[in-house]
C-alpha positions in Angstrom: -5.1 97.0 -42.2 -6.5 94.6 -44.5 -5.7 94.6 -48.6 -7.4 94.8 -51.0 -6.5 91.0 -52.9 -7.5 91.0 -56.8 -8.3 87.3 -57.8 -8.2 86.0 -61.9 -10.3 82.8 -62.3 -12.9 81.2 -64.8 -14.0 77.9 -65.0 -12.2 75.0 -64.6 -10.3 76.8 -61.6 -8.2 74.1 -59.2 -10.9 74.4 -56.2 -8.6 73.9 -53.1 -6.1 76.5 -55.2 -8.6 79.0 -54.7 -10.5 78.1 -51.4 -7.7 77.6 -48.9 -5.5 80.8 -49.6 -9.1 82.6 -49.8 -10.0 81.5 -46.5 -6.7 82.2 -44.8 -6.1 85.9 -46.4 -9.8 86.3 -45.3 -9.0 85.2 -41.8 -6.5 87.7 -41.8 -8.8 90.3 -42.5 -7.8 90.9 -46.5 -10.7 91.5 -49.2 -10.6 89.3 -52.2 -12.8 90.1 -55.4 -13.1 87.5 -58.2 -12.6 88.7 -61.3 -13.9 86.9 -64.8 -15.3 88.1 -68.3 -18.7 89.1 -66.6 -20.0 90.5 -63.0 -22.5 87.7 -61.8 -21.5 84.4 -63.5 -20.6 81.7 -61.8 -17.7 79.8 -62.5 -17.4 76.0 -61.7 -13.7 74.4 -60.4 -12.6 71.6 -62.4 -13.9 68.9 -60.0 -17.4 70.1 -59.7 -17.2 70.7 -56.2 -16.8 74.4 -55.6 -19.3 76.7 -57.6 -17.8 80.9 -57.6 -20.0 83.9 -57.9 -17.8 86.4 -59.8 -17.5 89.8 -58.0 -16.3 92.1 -60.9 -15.7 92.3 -64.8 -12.3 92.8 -66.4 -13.9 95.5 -67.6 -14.9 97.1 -64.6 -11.8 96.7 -62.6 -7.8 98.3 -62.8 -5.2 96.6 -61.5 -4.2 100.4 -59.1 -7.7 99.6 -57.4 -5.8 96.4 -55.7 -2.9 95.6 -53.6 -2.4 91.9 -54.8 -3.1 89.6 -57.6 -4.0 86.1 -56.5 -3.7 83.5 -59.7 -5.4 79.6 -58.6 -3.8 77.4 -60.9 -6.3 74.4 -62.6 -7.2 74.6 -66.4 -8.2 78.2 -65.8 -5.3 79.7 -66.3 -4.5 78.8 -69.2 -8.3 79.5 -71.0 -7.8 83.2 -68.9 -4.0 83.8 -70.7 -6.0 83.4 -74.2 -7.7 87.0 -73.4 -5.2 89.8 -73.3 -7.5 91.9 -71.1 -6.0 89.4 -68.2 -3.1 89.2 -69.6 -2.5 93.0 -69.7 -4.1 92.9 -65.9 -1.0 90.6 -64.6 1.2 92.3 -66.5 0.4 95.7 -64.7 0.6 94.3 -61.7 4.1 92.6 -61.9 5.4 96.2 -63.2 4.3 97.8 -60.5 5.9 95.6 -58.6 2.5 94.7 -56.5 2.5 91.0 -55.3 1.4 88.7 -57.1 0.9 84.9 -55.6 0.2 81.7 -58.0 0.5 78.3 -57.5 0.7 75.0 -60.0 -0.7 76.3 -63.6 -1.2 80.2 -62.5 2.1 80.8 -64.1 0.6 80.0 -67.1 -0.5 84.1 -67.0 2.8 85.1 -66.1 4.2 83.7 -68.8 2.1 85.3 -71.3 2.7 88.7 -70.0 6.2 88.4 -70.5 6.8 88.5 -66.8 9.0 86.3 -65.7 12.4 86.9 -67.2 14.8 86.6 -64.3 12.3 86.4 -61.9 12.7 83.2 -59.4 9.8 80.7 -59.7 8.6 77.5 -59.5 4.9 75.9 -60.7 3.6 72.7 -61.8 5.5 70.1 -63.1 4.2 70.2 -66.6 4.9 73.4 -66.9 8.6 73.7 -65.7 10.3 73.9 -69.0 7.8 76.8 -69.9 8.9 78.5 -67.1 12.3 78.4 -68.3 12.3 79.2 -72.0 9.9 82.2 -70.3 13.2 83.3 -68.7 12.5 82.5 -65.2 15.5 80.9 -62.6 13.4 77.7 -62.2 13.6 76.5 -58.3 11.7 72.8 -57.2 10.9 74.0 -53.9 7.4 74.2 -52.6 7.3 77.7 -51.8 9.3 80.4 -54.1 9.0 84.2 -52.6 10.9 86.3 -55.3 11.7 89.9 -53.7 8.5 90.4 -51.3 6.6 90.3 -55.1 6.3 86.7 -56.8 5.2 84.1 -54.5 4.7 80.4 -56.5 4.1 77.0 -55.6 3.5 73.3 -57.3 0.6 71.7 -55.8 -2.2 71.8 -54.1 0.4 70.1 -51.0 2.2 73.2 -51.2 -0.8 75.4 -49.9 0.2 75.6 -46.3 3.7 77.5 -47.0 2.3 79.2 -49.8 -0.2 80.5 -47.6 2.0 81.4 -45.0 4.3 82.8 -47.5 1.3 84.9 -49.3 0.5 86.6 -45.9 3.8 87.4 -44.9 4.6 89.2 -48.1 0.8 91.2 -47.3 1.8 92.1 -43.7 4.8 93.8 -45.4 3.1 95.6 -48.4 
């Protein structure tokens, strides 16, 4: 049976980040809503390319109405971590142990929830040593699955074993 995917994104959102794991959790029959500030905009990734229709509010959604957080990494990460409505909203969700998959900057919302002490991740190469002082067991590797929960990845060339990864950890929640 499908699951129910939460996905955290604004503008400026790395587009393959979000379209490629979206299309293959979709494939597999899960159900992804985009959430944002507000119901209805539309959010633009950093290259111009891919234009997003947000499905819900922050303010409309709890984290116990999903089975998974998905966090695409780009600039929007890092303008999302500035709101503590999102990050209250990953921090939920890595306390309940729910998985949670990011890749490159997504981190970044980790990080401000105070979620990654101890946990085993990797992320984008800038943002390594914030990994660290954030307390996680840093690991260069292009796909990081930490206990069934916290799947990362670097790149946008790391998509195909984060995918694979991603779905794995869903057939087993």
């Amino acid at each position: 049976m499908g699951k129910k995917v939460a996905v955290l994104m604004t503008d400026l959102f790395e587009e393959v980040e979000y379209t490629d794991p979206a299309k293959a959790l979709e494939e597999a029959g899960h159900e992804l809503t985009v959430i944002e500030k507000e119901k209805g905009n539309k959010v633009t990734g950093k290259n111009g390319e891919a234009k997003i229709t947000i499905d819900a509010s922050i303010d409309d959604v709890k984290p116990e109405d999903f089975d998974a957080l998905m966090i695409p990494g780009g600039f929007s990460p890092d303008i999302l971590r500035a709101d503590d409505r999102f990050v209250d909203f990953v921090k939920t969700f890595m306390d309940a142990k729910k998985p949670v998959f990011t890749i490159c900057h997504g981190p970044q919302l980790l990080i401000n929830a105070n979620a990654l002490n101890g946990r085993k991740a990797t992320g984008y190469k800038s943002i390594q040593v914030d990994l660290v002082n954030a307390g996680a067991n840093f690991v260069d590797e292009e796909v990081v699955n930490c206990g069934d929960q916290l799947v990362t990845s670097r790149t946008p060339d790391d998509l195909p074993a984060f995918n694979r990864e991603c779905l794995a950890v869903l057939e087993r929640a």
